[in-house]
Biopython code that builds the backbone (N, CA, C, O; Angstrom):
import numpy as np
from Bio.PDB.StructureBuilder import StructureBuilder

atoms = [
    (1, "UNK", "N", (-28.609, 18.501, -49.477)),
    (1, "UNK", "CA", (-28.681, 18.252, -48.041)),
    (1, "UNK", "C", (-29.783, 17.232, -47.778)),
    (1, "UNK", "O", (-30.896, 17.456, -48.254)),
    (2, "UNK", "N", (-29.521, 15.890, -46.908)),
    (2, "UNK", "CA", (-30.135, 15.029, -46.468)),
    (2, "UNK", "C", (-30.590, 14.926, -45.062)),
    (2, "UNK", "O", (-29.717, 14.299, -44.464)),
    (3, "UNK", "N", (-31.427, 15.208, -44.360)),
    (3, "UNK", "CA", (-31.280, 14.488, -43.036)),
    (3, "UNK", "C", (-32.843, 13.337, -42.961)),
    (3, "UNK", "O", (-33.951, 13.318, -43.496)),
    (4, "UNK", "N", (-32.023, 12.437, -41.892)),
    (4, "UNK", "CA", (-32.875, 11.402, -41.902)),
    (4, "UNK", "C", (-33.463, 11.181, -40.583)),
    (4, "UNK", "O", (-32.956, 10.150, -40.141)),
    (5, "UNK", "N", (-34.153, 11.586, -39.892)),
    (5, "UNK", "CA", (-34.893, 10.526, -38.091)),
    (5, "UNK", "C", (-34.902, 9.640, -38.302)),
    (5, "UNK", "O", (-34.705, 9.345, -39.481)),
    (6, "UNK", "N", (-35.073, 8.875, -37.592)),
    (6, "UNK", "CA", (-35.449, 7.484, -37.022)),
    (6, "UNK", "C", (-35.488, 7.697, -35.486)),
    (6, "UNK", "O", (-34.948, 8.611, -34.863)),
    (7, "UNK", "N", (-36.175, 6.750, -35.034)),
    (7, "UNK", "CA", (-36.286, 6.577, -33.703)),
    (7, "UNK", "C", (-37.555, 6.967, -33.165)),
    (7, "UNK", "O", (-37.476, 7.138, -31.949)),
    (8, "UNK", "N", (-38.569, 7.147, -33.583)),
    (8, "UNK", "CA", (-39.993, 7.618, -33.072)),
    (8, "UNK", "C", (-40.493, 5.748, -32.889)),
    (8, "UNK", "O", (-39.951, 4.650, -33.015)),
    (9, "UNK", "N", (-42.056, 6.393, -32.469)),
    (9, "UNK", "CA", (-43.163, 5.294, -31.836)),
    (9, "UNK", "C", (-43.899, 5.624, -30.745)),
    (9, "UNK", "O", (-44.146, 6.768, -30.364)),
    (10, "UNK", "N", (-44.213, 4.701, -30.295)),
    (10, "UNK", "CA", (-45.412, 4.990, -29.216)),
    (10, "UNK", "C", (-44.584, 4.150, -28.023)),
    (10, "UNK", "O", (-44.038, 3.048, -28.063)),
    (11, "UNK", "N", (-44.714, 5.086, -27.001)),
    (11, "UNK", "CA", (-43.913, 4.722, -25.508)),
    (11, "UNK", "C", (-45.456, 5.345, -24.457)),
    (11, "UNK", "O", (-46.431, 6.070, -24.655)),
    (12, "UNK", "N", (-44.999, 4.692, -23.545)),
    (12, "UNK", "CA", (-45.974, 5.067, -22.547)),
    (12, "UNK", "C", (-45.714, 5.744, -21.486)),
    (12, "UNK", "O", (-44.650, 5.396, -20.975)),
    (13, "UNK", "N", (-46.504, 6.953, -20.696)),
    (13, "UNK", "CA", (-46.226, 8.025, -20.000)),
    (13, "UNK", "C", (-45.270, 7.453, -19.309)),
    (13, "UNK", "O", (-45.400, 6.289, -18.930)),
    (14, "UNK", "N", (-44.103, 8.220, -19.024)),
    (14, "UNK", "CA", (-42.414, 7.720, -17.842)),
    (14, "UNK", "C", (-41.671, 7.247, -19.279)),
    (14, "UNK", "O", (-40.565, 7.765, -19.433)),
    (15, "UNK", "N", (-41.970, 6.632, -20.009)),
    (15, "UNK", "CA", (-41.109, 5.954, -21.532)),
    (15, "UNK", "C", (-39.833, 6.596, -21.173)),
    (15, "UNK", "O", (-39.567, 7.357, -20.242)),
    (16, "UNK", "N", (-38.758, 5.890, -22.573)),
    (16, "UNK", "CA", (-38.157, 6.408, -23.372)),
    (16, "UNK", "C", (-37.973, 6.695, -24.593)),
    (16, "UNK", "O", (-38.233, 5.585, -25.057)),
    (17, "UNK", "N", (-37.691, 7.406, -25.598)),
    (17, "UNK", "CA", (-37.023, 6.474, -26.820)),
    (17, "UNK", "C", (-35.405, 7.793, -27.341)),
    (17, "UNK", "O", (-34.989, 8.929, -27.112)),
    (18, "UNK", "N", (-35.176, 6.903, -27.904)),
    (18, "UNK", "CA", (-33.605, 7.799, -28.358)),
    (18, "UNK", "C", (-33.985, 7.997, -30.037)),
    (18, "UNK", "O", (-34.442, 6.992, -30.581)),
    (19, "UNK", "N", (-33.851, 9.004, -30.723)),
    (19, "UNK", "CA", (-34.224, 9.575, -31.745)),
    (19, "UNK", "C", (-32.610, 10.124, -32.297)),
    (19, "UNK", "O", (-31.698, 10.632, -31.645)),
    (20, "UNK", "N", (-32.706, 9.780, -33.779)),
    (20, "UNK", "CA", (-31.788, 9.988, -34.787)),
    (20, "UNK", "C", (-31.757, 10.630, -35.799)),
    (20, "UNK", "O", (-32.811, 10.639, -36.435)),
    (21, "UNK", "N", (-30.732, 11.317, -36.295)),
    (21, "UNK", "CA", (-30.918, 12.356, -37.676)),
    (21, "UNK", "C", (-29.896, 12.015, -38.431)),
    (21, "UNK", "O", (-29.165, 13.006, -38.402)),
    (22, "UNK", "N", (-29.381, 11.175, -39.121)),
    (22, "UNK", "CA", (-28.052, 11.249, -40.171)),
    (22, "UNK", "C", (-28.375, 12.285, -41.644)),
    (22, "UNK", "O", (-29.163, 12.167, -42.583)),
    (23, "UNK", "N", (-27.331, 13.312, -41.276)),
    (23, "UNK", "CA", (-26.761, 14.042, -42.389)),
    (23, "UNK", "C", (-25.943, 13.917, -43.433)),
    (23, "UNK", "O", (-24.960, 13.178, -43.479)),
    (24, "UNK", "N", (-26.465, 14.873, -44.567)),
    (24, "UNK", "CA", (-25.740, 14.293, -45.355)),
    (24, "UNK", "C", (-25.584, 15.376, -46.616)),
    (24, "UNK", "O", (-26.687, 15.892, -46.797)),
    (25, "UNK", "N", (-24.772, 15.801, -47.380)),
    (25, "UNK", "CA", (-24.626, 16.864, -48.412)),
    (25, "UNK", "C", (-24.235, 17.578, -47.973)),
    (25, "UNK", "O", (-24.219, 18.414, -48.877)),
    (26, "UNK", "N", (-23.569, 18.300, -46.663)),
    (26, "UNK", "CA", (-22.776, 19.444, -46.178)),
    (26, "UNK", "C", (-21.856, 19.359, -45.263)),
    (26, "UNK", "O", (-21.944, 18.217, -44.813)),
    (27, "UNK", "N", (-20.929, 19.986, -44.675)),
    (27, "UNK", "CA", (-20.069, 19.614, -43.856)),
    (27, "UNK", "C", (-20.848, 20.044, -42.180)),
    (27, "UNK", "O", (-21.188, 21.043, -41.547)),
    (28, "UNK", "N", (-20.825, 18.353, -42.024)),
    (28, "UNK", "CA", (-21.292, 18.136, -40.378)),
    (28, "UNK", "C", (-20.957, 18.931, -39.458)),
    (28, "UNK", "O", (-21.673, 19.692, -38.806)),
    (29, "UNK", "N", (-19.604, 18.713, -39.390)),
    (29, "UNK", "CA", (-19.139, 19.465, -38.378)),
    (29, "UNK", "C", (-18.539, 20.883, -38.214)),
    (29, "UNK", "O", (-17.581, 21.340, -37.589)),
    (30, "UNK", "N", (-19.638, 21.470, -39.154)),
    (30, "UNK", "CA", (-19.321, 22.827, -38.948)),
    (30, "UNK", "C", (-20.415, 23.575, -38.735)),
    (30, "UNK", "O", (-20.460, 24.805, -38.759)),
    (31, "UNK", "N", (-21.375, 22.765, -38.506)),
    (31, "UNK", "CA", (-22.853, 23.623, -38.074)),
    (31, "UNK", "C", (-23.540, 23.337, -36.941)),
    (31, "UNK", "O", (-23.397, 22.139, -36.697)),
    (32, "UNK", "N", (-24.278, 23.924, -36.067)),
    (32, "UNK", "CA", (-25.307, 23.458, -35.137)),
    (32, "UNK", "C", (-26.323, 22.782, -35.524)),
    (32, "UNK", "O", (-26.835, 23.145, -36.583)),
    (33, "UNK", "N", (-26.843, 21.766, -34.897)),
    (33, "UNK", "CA", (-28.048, 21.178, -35.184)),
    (33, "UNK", "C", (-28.888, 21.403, -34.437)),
    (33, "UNK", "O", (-28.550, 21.610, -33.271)),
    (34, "UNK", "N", (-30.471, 21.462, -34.834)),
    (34, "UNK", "CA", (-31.556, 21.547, -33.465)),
    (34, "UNK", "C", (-32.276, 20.140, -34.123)),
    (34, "UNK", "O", (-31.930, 19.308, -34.962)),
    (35, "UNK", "N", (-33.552, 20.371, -33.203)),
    (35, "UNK", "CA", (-34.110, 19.318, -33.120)),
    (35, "UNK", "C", (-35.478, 20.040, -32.834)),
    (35, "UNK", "O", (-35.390, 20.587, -31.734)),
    (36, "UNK", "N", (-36.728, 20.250, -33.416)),
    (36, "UNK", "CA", (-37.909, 20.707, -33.265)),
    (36, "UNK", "C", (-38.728, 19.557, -33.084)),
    (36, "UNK", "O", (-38.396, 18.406, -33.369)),
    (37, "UNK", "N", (-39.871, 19.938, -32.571)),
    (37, "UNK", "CA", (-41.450, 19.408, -32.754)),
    (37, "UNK", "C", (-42.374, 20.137, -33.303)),
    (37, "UNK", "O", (-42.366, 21.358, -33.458)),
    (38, "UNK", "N", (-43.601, 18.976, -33.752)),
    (38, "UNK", "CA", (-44.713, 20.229, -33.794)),
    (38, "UNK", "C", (-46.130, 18.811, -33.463)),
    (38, "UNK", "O", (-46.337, 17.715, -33.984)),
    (39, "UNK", "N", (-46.775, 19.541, -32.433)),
    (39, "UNK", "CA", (-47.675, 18.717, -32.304)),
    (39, "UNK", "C", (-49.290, 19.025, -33.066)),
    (39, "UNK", "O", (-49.396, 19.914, -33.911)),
    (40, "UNK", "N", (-50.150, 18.414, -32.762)),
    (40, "UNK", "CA", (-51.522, 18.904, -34.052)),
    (40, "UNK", "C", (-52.275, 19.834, -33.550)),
    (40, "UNK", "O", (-52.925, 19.774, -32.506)),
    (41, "UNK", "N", (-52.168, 20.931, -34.490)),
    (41, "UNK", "CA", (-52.741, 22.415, -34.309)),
    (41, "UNK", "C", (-51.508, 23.456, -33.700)),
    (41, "UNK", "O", (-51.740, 24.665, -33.740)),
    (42, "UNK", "N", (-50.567, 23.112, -33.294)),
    (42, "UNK", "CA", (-49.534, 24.214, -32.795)),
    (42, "UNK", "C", (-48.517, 24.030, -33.385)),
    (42, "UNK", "O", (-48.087, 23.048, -33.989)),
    (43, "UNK", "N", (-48.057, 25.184, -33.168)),
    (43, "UNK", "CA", (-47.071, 25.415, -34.240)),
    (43, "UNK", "C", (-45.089, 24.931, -33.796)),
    (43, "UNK", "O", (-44.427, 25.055, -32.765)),
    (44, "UNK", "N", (-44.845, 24.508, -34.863)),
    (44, "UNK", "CA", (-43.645, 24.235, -34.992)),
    (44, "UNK", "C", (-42.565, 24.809, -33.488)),
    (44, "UNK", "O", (-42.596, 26.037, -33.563)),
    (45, "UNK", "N", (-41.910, 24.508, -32.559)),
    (45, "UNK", "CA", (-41.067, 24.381, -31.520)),
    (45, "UNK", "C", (-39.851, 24.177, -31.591)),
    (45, "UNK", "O", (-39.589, 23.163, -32.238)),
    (46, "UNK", "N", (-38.651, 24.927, -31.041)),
    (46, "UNK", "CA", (-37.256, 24.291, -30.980)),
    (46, "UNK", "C", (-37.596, 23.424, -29.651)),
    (46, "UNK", "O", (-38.399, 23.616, -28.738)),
    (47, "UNK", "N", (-36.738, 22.479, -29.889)),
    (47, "UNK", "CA", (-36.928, 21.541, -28.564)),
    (47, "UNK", "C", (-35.948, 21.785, -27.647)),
    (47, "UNK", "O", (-36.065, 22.096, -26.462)),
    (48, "UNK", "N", (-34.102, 21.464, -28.897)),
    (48, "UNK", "CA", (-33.020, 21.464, -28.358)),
    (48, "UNK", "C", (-32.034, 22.020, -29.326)),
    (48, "UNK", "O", (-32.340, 22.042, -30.518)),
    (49, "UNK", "N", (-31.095, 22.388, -29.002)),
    (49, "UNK", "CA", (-29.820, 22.827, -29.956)),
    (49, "UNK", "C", (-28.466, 22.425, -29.795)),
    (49, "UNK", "O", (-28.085, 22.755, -28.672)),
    (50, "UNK", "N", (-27.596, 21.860, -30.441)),
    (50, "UNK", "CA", (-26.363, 21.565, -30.033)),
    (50, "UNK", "C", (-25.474, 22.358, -30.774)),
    (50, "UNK", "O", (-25.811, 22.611, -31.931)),
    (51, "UNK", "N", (-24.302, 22.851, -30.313)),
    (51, "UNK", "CA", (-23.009, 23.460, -31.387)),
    (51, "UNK", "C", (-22.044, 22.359, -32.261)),
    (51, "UNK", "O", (-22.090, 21.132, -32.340)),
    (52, "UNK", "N", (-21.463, 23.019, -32.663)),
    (52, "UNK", "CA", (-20.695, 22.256, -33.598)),
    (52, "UNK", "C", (-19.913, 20.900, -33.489)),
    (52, "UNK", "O", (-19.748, 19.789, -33.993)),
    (53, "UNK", "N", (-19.535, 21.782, -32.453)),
    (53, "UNK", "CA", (-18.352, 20.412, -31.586)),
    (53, "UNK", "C", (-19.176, 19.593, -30.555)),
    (53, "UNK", "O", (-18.675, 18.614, -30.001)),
    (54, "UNK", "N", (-20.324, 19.964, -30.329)),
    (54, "UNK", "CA", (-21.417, 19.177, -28.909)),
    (54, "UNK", "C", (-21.170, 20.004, -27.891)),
    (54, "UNK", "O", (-22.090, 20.331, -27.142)),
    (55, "UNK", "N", (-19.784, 20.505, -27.696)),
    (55, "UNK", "CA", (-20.302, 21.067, -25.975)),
    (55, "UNK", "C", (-20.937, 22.246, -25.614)),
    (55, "UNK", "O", (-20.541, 22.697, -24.539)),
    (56, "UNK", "N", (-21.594, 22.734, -26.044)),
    (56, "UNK", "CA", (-22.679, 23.337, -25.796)),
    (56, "UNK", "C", (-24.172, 23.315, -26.573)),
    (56, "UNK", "O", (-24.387, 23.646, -27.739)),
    (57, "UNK", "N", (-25.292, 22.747, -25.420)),
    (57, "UNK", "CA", (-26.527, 22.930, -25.964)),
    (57, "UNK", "C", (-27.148, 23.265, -25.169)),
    (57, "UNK", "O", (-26.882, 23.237, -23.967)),
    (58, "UNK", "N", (-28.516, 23.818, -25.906)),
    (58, "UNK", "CA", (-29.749, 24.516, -25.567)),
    (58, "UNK", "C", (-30.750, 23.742, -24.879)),
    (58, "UNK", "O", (-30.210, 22.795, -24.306)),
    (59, "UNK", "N", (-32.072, 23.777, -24.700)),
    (59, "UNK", "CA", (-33.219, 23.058, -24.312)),
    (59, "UNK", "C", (-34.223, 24.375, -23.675)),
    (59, "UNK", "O", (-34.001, 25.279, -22.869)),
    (60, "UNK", "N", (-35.587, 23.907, -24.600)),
    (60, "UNK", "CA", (-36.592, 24.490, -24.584)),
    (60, "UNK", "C", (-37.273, 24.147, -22.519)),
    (60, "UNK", "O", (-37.096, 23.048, -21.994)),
    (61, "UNK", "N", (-37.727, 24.911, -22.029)),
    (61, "UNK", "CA", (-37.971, 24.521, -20.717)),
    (61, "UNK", "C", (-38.866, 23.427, -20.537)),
    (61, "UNK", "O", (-38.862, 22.828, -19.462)),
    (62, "UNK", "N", (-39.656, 23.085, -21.489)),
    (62, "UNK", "CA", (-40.443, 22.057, -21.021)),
    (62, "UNK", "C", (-39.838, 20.676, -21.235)),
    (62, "UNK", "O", (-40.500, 19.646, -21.364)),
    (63, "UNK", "N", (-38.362, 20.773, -21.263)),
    (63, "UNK", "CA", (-37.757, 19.487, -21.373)),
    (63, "UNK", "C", (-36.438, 19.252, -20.879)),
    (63, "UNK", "O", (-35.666, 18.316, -21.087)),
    (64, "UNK", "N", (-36.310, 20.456, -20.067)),
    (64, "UNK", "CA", (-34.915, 20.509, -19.660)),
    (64, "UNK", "C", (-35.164, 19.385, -18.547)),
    (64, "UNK", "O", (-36.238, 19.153, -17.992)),
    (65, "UNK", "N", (-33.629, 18.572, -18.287)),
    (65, "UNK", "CA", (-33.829, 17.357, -17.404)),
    (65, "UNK", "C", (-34.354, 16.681, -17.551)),
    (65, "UNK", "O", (-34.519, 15.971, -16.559)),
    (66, "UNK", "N", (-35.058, 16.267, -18.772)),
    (66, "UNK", "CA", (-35.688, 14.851, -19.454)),
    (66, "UNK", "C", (-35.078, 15.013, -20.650)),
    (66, "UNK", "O", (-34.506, 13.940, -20.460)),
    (67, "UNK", "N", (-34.657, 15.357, -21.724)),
    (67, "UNK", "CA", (-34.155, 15.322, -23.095)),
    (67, "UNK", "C", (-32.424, 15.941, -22.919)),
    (67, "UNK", "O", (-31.939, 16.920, -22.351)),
    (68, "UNK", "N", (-31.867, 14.828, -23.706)),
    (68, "UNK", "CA", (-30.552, 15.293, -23.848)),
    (68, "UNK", "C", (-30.331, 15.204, -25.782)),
    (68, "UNK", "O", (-30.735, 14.388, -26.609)),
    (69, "UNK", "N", (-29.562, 16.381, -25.891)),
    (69, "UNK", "CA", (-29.256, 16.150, -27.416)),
    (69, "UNK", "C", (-27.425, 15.940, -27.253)),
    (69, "UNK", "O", (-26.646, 16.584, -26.550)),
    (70, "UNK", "N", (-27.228, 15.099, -27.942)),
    (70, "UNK", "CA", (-25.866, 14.567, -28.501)),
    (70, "UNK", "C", (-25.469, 14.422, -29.958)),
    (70, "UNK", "O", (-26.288, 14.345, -30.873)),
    (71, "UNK", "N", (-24.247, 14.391, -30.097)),
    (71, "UNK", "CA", (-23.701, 14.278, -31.329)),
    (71, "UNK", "C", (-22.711, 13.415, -31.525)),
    (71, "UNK", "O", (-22.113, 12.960, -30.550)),
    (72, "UNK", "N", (-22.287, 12.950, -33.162)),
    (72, "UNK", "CA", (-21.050, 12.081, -33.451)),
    (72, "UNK", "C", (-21.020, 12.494, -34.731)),
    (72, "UNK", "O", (-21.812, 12.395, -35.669)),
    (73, "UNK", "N", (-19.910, 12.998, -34.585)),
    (73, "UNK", "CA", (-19.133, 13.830, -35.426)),
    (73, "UNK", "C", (-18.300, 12.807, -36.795)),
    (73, "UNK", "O", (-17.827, 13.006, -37.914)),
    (74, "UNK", "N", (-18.479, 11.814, -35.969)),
    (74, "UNK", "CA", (-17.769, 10.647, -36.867)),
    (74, "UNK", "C", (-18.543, 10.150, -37.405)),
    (74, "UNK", "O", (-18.227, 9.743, -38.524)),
    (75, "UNK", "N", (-20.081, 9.886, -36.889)),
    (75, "UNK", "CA", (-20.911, 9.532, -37.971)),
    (75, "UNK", "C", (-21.996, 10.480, -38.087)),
    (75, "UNK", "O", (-23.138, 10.031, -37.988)),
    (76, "UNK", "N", (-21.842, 11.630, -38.266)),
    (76, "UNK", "CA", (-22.629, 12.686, -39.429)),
    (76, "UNK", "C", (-24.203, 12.895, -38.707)),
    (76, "UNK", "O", (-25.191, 13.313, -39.311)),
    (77, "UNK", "N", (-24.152, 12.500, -37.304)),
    (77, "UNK", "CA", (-25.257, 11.779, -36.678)),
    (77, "UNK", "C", (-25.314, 12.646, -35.202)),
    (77, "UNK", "O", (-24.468, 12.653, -34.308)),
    (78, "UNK", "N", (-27.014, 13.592, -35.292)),
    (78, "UNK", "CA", (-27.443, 13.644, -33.480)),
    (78, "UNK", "C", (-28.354, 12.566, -33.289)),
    (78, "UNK", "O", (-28.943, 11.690, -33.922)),
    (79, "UNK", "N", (-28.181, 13.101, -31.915)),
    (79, "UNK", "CA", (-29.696, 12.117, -31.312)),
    (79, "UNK", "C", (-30.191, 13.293, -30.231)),
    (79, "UNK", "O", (-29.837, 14.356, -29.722)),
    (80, "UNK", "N", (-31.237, 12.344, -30.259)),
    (80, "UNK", "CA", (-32.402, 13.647, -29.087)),
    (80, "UNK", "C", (-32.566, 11.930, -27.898)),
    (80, "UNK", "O", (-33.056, 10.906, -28.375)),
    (81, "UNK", "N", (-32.073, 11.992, -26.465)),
    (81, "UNK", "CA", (-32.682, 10.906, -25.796)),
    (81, "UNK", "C", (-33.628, 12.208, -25.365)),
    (81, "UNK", "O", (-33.554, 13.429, -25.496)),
    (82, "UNK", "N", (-34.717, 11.092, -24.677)),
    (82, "UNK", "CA", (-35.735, 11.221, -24.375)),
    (82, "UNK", "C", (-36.399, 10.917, -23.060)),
    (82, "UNK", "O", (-37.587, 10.600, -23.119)),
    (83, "UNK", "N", (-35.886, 10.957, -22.022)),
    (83, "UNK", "CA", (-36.590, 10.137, -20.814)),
    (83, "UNK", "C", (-37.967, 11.016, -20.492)),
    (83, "UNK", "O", (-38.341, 12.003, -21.126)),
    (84, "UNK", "N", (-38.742, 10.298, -19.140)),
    (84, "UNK", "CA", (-39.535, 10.603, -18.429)),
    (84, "UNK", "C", (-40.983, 10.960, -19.599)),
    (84, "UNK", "O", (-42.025, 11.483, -19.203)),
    (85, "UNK", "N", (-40.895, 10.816, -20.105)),
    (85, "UNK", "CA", (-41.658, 11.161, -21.849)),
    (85, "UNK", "C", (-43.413, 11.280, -20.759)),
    (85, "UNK", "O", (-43.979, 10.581, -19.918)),
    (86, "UNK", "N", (-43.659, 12.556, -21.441)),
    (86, "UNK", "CA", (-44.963, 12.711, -20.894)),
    (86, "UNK", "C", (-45.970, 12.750, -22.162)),
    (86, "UNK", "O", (-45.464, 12.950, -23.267)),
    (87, "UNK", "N", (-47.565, 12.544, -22.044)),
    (87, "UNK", "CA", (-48.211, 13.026, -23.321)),
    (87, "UNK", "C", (-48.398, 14.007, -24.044)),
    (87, "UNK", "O", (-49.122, 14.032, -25.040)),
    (88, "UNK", "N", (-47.292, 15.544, -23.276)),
    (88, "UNK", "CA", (-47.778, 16.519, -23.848)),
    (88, "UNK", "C", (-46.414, 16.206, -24.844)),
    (88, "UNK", "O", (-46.479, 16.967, -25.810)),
    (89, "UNK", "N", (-45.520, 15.560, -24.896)),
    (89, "UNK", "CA", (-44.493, 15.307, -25.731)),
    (89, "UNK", "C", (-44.911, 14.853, -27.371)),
    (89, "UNK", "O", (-44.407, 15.006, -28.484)),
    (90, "UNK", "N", (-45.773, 14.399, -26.970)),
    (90, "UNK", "CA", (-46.823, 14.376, -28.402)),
    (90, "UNK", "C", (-46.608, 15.056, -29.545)),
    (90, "UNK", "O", (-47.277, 16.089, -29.572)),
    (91, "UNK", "N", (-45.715, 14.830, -30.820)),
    (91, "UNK", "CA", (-45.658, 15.382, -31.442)),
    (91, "UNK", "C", (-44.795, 15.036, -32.680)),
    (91, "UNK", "O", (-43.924, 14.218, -32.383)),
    (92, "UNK", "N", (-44.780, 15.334, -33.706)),
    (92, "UNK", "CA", (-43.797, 15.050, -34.943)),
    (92, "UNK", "C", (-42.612, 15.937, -34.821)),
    (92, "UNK", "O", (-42.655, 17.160, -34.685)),
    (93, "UNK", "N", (-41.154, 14.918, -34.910)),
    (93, "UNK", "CA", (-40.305, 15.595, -33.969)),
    (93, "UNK", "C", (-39.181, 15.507, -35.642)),
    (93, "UNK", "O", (-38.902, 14.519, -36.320)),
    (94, "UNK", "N", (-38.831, 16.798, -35.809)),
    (94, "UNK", "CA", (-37.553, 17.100, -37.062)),
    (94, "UNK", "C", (-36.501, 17.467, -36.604)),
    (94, "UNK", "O", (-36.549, 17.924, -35.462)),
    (95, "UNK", "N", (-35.445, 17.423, -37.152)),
    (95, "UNK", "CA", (-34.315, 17.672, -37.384)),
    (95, "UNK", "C", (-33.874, 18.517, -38.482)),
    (95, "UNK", "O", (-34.311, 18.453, -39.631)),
    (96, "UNK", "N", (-32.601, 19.648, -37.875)),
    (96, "UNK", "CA", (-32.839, 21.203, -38.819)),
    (96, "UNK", "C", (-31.241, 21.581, -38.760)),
    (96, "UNK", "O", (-30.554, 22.009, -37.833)),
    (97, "UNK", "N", (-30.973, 21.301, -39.921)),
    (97, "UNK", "CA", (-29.737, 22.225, -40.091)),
    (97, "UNK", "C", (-29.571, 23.311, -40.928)),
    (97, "UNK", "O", (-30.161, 22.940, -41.943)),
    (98, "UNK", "N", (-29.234, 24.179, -41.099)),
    (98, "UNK", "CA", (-28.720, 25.459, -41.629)),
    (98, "UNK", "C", (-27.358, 25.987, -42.270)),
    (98, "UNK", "O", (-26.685, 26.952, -41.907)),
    (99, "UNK", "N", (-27.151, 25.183, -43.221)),
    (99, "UNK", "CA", (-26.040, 25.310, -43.675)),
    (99, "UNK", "C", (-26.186, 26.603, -44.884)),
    (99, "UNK", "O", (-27.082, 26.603, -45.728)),
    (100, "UNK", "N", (-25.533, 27.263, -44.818)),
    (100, "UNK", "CA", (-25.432, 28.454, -46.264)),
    (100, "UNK", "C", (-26.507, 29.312, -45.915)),
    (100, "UNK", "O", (-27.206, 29.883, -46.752)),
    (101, "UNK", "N", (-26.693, 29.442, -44.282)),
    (101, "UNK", "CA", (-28.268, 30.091, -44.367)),
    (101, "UNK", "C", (-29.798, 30.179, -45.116)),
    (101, "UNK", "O", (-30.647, 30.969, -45.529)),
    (102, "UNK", "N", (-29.378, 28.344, -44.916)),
    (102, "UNK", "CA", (-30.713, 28.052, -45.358)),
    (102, "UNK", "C", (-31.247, 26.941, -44.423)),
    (102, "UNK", "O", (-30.511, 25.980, -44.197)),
    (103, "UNK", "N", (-32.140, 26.989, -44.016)),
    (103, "UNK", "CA", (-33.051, 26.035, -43.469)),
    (103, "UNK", "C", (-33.127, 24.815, -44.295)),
    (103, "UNK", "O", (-33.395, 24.987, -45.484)),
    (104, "UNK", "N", (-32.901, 23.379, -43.786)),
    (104, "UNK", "CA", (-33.060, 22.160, -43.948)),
    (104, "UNK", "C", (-34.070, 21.522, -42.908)),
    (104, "UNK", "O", (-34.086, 21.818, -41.713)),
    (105, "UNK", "N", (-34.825, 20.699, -43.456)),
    (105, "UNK", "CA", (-35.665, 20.020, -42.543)),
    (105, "UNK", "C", (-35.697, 18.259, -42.788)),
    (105, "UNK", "O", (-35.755, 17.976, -43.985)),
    (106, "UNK", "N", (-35.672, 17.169, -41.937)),
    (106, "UNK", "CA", (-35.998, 16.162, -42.392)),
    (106, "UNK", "C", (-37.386, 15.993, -42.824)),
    (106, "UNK", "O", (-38.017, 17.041, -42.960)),
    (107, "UNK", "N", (-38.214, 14.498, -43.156)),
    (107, "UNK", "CA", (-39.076, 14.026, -43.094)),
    (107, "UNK", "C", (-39.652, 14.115, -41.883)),
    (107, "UNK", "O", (-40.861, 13.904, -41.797)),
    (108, "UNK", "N", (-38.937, 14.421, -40.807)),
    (108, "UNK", "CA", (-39.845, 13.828, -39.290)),
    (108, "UNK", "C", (-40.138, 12.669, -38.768)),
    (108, "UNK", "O", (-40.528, 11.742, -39.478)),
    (109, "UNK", "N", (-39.975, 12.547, -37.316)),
    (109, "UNK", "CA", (-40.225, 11.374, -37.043)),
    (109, "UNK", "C", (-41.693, 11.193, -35.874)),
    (109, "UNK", "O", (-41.670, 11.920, -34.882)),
    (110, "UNK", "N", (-42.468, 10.574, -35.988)),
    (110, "UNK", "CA", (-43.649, 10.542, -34.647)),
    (110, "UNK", "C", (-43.279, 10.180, -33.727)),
    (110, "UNK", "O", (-42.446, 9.275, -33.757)),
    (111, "UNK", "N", (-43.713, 10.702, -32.510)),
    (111, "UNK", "CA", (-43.533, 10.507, -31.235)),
    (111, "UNK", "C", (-44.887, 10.274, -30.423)),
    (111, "UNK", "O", (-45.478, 11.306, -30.107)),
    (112, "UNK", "N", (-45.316, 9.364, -30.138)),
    (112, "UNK", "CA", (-46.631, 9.336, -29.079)),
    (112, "UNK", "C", (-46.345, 8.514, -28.166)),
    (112, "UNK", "O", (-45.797, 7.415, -28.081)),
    (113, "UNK", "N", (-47.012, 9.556, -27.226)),
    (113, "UNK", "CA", (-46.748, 8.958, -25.672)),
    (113, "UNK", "C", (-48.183, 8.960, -25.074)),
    (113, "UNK", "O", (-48.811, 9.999, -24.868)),
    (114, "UNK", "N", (-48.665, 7.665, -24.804)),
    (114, "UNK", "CA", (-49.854, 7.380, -24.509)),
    (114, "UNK", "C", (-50.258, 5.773, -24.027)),
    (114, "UNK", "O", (-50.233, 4.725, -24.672)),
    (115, "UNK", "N", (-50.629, 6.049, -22.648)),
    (115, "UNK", "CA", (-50.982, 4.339, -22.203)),
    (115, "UNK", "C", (-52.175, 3.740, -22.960)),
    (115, "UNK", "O", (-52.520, 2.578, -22.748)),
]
sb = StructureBuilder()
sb.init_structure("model")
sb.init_model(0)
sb.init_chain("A")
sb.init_seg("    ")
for serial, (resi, resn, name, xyz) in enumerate(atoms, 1):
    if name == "N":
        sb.init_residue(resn, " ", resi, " ")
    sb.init_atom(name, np.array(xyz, "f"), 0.0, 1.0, " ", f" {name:<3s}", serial, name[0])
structure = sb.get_structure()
């Protein structure tokens, strides 16, 4: 099992950025994906969750109506958008699938939001 982010950097308070995970070694479309953070000193966070097929996802409250998670099923690929990006968004943001009941994690991607 592979997953990859992309899409982090430094945006400034109101920002955006759109964030990416391509999978890889299991069958995509048969699992949920989330999308965590963890910023420095606290601990690890679900952010968002999507189902299999996309139409139904989750969101942690401190991001509901600014973060949307999506999927493409055709290319093995979520994304986390991101609007209104505040500094408490601050944080190294992974991607987590669970295939065979096991936890997968990417590398992570950074996120700082700061003028």
């Amino acid at each position: 099992v592979q997953l990859v982010e992309s899409g982090g950097g430094l945006v400034q308070p109101g920002g955006s950025l759109r964030l990416s995970c391509a999978a890889s070694g299991f069958t995509f479309t048969s699992y949920h994906m989330r999308w965590y953070r963890q910023a420095p000193g606290k601990e690890r966070e679900l952010v968002a969750s999507i189902d299999s097929a996309g139409g139904n996802t989750n969101y942690a409250d401190s991001v509901k109506g600014r973060f949307t998670i999506s999927r493409d099923n055709t290319k093995n690929t979520v994304y986390l958008q991101m609007n209104s990006l505040k500094p408490e968004d601050t944080a190294v943001y992974y991607c987590n699938a669970r295939p065979w009941a096991t936890n997968y994690w990417g590398q992570g991607t950074q996120v700082t939001v700061s003028s």
